[in-house]
N, C-alpha and C positions, 0 to 999 in steps of 0.2 A: 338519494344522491342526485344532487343536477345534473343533465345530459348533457351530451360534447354540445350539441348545435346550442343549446338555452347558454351555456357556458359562453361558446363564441358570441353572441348576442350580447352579452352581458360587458364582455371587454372592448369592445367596439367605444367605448365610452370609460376615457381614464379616469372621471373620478367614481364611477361606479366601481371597476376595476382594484382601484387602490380598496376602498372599503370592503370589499370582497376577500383581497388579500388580507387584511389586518384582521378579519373573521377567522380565517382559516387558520391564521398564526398564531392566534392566542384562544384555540382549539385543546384541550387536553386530552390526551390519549394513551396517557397511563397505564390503563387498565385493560386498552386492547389486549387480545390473548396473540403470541409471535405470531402463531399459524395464520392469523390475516394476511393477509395479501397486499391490502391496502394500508399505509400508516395515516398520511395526510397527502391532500392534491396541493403541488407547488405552483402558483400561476407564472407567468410569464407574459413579459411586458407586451412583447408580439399578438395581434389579434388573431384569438382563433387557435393559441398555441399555448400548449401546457406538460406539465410531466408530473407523473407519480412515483411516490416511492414505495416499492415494492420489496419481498424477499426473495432470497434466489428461488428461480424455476428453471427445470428441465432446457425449457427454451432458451433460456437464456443463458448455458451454461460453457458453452464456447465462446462469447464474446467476455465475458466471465475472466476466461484462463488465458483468452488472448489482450488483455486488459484494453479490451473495447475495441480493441483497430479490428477493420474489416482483414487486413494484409498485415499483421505482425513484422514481414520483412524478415530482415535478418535475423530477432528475435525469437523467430518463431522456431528454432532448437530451444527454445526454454520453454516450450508451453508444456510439456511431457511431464517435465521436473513441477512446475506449478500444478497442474493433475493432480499427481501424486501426493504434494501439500495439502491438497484441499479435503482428499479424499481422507487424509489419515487426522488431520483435522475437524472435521465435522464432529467423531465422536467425542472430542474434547472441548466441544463447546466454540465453535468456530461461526461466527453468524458474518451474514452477508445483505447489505441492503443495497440495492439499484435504483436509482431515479430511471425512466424508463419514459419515452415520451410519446403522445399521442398518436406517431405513427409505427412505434412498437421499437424503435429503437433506444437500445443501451447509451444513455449519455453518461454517466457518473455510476462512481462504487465504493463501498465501504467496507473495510473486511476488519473482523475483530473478534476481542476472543476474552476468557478467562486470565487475567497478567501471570498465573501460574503456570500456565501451558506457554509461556512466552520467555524472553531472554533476561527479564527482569523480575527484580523483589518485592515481593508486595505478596496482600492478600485483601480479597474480596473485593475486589477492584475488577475491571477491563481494560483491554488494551487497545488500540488502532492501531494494526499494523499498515494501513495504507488507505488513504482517500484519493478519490484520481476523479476528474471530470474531463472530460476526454476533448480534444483539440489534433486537428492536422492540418496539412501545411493548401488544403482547399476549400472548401467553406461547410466543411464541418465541424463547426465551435459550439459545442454547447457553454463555455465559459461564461462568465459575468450574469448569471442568469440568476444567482438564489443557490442552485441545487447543493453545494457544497454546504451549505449554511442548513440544507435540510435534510440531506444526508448524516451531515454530523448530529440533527434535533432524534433523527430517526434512530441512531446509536446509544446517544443519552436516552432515551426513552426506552430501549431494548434492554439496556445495560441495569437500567432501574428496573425493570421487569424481571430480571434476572436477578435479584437483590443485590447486587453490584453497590458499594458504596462513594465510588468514584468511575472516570474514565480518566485512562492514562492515556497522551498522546505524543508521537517525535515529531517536530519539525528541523527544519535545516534554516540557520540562522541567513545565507546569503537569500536575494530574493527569486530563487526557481521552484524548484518540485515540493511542495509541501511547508510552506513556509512558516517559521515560527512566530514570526507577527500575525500571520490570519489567525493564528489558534488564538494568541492573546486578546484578538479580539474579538472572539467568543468565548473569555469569559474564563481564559486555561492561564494557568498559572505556570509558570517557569523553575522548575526545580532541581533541576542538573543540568549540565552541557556538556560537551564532550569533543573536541576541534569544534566543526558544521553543526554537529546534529545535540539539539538541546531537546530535553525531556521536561514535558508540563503534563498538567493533571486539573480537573475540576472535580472537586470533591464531592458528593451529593448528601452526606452527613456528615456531624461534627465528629465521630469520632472514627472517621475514615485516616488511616496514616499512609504515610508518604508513604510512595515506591523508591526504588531507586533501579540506578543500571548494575548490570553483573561488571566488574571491572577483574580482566585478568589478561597480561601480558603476553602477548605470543611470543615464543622462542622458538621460530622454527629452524630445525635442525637442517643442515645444510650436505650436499653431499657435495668430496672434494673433488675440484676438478666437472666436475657440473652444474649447468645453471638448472634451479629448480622453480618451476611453477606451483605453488600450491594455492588450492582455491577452496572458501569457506563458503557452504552453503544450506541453508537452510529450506528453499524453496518457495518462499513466499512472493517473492520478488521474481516477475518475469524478466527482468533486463536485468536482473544480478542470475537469475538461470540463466540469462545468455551469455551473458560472460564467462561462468564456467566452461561453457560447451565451446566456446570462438576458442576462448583460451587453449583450452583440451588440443582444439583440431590445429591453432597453429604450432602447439607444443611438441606435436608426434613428428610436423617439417622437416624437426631436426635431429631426426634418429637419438643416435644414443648422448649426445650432447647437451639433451635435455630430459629430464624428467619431473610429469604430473603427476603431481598425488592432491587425489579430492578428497575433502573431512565435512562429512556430512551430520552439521548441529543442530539435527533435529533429535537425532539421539542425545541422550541426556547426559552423559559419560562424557561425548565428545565436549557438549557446551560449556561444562563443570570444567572441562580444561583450557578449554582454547576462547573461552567469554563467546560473546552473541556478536553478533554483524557481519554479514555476508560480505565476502571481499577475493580480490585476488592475488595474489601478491608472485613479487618474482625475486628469487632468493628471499632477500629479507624487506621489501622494499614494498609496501601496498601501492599498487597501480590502478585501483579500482573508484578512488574516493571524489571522483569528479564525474563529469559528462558520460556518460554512458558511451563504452570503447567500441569498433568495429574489427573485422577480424584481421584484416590490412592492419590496424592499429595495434592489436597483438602481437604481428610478425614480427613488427616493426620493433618493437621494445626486447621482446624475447633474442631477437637478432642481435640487435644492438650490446646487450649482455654477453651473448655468446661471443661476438668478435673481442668483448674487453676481456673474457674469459681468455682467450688466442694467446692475446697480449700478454 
């Protein structure tokens, strides 16, 4: 394997660089055993700078559940609840790949799984439950770099290791978090949709059959004369664990005026009834399916309810 300094040496010069990269990417790696460490090194256009993708390790197991921020913020009541996900997950087949970059920091992450252990129908297949390369609001961007495009090769190639005959994946049809045009342009096919969130899949044999999504209506039961918070959670998702917990804490503000009840659909009973997707809802109404809420933003709704309740 070439060393950091020969490496930097080597990009110092873009077209040496380009032919470098096109080596590396049309690399096959098949046959690696999971427990490597190493899948393939991603370069990066910057001199001297690069990242690998890696499996999870110890080390990097915090930055992991706090989905890369140094300071989670407000979300960071939802890191307990992701914990918990991961830990009960693993023995079901839960793999995680990190791109991971020359100064040891966490840029990107892949977490996926068995689609049987997941919200949807299918068999022999895997899942994506979430690709993320990480961005904040000071000049820490690892975006536009490659990594997502090698994290998702890192998936495909785990997934066939695992004799997987496909990878399923969601995007969200507007263009923010996960979008479903990037997948289609790696090669994912579009197979359901659902309002935002469409479900595609790249099959890896012919006789791989479609997934589909779990579809079943929630009727939540209402109590008279109170406004009811209820929140669906799975725990995979840190900023849907945060919402549960904001929700919770501005729900209790108002004594007996309001009551939470959490349905936790990782239990298989619960998902069998109430379908798959982490959400929150107040009476009958989901309030969860856009931007990511704050807990100010909670009151505000839950309030809002209450006083028409008054009325």
């Amino acid at each position: 394997m070439l060393k950091n300094e020969v490496l930097a040496s080597l990009l110092t010069n873009k077209l040496t660089f380009t032919i470098v990269r096109c080596i590396f990417a049309r690399t096959s790696l098949l046959n690696l055993k999971s427990e490597q460490k190493l899948i393939y090194w991603l370069f990066l256009l910057k001199k001297g700078d690069f990242m690998f993708i890696t499996d999870m390790k110890e080390e990097y197991y915090d930055s992991f559940c706090n989905c890369l921020a140094d300071d989670p913020g407000e979300w960071k009541c939802g890191v307990a609840m992701r914990k918990q996900w991961y830990e009960k997950m693993k023995p079901q087949g839960l793999k995680v790949k990190l791109a991971v970059t020359d100064d040891n920091q966490v840029a990107g992450m892949i977490q996926f799984s068995p689609l049987e252990q997941t919200f949807n129908n299918g068999q022999d297949l895997f899942f994506v439950h979430c690709i993320w390369i990480y961005q904040d609001k000071t000049n820490k961007n690892f975006r536009k770099r490659g990594a997502g495009k090698a994290l998702l090769k890192a998936a495909e190639e785990e997934s066939k290791y695992q004799g997987a005959k496909g990878l399923v994946v969601w995007g969200v049809s507007l263009p923010f978090f996960m979008k479903a045009s990037w997948f289609k342009k790696q090669g994912y096919i579009k197979i359901d949709k659902e309002g935002m969130a469409v479900l595609l899949w790249k099959p890896f044999t012919d006789d791989a059959k479609f997934p589909q999504w779990d579809r079943v209506s929630r009727e939540i039961e209402l109590v008279p004369g109170i406004v009811k918070v209820t929140a669906f959670t799975s725990g995979w998702c840190l900023v849907q664990n945060a919402n549960v917990r904001l929700a919770e804490k501005a729900a209790v503000q108002f004594g007996d005026k309001v009551v939470f009840q959490e349905i936790d659909l990782f239990d298989e009973q619960n998902r069998l009834k109430w379908g798959s997707g982490d959400a929150v809802y107040i009476d009958k109404k989901e309030i969860t399916n856009g931007p990511p809420l704050t807990y100010d933003k909670f009151y505000h709704l839950i309030a809002k309810r209450v006083k028409k309740l008054k009325a």
